[in-house]
N, C-alpha and C positions, 0 to 999 in steps of 0.2 A: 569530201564526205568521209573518204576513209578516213583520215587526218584527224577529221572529231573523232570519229566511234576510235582511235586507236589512242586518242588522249583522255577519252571517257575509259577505256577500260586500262589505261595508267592509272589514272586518277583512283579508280576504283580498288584495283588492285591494294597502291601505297596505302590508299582509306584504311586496307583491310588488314596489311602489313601492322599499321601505326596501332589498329585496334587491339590487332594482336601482341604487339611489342605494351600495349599499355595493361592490358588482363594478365600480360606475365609479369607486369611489374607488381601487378597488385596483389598476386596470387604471391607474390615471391615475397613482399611484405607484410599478409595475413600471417605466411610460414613465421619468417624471424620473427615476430610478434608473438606467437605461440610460444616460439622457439624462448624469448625473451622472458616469458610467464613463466613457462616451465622450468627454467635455471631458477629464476627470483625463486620459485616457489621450493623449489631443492635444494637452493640456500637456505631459505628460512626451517625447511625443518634441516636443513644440518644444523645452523645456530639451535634450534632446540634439540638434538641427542645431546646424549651426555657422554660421554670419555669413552664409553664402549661401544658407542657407536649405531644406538639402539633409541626406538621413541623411549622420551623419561614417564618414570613411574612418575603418580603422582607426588607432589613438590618436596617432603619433608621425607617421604619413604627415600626419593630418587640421591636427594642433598645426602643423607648419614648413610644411603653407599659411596660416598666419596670416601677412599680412603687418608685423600691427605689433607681434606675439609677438617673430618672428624679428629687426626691428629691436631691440625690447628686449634680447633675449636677445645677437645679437652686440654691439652700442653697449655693454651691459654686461660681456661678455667681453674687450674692447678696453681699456675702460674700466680693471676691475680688473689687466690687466696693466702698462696705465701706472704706477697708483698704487700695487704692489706694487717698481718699478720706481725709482717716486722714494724710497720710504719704505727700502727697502733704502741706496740710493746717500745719502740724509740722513744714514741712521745712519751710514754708513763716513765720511761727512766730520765729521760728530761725534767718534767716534773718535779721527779722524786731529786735527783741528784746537783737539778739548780735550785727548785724549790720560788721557783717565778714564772708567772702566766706571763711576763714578755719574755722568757727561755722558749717556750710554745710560736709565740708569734714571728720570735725568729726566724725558727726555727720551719716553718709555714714559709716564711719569706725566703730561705735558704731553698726551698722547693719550689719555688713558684718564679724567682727570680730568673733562671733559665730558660723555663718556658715562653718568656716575655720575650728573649732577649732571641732567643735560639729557633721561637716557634713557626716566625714569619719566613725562615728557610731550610725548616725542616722536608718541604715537598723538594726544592731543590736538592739538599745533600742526598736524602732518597734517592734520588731520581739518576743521581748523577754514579751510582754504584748497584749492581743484580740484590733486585729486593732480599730475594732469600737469603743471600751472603750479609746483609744487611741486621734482620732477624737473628739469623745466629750468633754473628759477634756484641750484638749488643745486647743480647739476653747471657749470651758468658759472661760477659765482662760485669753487665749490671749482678749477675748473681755471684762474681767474686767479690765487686763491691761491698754486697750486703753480707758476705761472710767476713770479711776482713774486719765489722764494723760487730757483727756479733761475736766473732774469738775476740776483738777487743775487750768489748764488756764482758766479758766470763774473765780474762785473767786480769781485770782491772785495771787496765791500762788507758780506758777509753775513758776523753775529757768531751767539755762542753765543743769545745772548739774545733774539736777532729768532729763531733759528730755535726755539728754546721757545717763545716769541709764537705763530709761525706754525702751529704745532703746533696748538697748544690753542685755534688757532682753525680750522684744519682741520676737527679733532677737533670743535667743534662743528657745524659746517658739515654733517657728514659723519652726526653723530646721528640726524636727521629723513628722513634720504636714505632709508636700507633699508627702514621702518615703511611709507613713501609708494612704494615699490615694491611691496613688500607687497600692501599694501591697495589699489594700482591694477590687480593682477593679475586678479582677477574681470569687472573693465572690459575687458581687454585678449583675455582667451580666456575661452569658454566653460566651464560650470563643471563638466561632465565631462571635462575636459581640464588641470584645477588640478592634478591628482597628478603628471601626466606635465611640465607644465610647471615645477612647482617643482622637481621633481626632476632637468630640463635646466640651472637655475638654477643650483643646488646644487652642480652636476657641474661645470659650466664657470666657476663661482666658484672651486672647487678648485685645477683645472687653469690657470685663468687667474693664479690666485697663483704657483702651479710656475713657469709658464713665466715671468712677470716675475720671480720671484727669480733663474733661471735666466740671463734675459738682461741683468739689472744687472749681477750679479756676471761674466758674460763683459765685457761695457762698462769694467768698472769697473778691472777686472786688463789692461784693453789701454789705457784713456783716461784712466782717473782719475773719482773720484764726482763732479766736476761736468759732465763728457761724460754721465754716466749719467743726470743732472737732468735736463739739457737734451732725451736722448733719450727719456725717458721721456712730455715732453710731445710729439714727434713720435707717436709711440704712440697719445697721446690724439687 
């Protein structure tokens, strides 16, 4: 008799052992669970602060306090007016100095032919060299390009064939450029802040085309296409 009641109250005991070994597991897995929410959740507004470490202002106020957005953004609106500027003012001395619309389509093709050839591993070369290091040297070099090609035409020296040359090295130059701005943008601003940025991008790429077509062609009809060359690099 003793022998049961002292294996009934083992029994009962481990029951209450197990019940309890099982309430702390669950109680200790409600915790990490919390525990789990509350990181996620501290994650996500880190991903949304912005660089100083603060909730963002609303999306267009918080993007033009970036301050190396905004140099991006203008340097590259500046940027594409010059060379909408020179590219205009090239063709009209093409034009004028072969005096043939297939001098133009070449001359199209001398720009376009890179892109075809260069464009399918322009993510790779990027990719494979520090974006920003990237941006600089090929916005130097593309901007000494386009001055070597405007002092040309002011002392008269520039032919049809240097300016095909020039082109199509441009044109290469000019390949790896966009992919590496691109892919620098997530560096540059926060990535709740991508939509609104590419889309300031977008907009004053547009705009910045208009208006250097806009101010060649005024240049051009008062100066002449080699006034236009040369001002297009004041621009830059």
């Amino acid at each position: 008799m003793k022998g049961v009641k002292w294996t009934s109250v083992k029994r009962a005991r481990l029951s209450l052992k197990l019940a309890t070994s099982l309430r702390s597991f669950f109680v200790w897995r409600s915790q990490w669970n919390r525990r789990g929410t509350a990181s996620a959740m501290a994650d996500a507004r880190n991903g949304q602060e912005d660089e100083g470490g603060a909730a963002p202002l609303p999306s267009w106020i918080g993007l033009l306090r970036n301050a190396s957005f905004v140099l991006v953004w203008v340097g590259g609106a500046i940027s594409i007016t010059g060379n909408m500027m020179f590219l205009l003012s090239l063709q009209w001395w093409v034009l004028k100095n072969a005096g043939s619309p297939l001098s133009l389509t070449l001359l199209a093709l001398a720009d376009a032919i890179p892109l075809l050839i260069l464009g399918p591993f322009a993510g790779v070369i990027t990719d494979r060299f520090e974006r920003k290091l990237v941006l600089v040297v090929l916005n130097l070099v593309l901007g000494g390009a386009v001055l070597v090609v405007a002092v040309l035409a002011a002392l008269g020296r520039l032919t049809i064939w240097r300016v095909y040359f020039s082109m199509f090295a441009i044109g290469a130059l000019s390949t790896p450029l966009y992919p590496a701005l691109s892919a620098s943008m997530p560096d540059i601003v926060p990535r709740n802040y991508l939509p609104q940025a590419n889309a300031l991008m977008q907009t004053s790429t547009s705009i910045s085309g208009l208006v250097g077509y806009g101010l060649s062609g005024f240049v051009i009809a008062l100066f002449g296409p080699v006034i236009a060359m040369l001002e297009s690099q004041v621009v830059v």
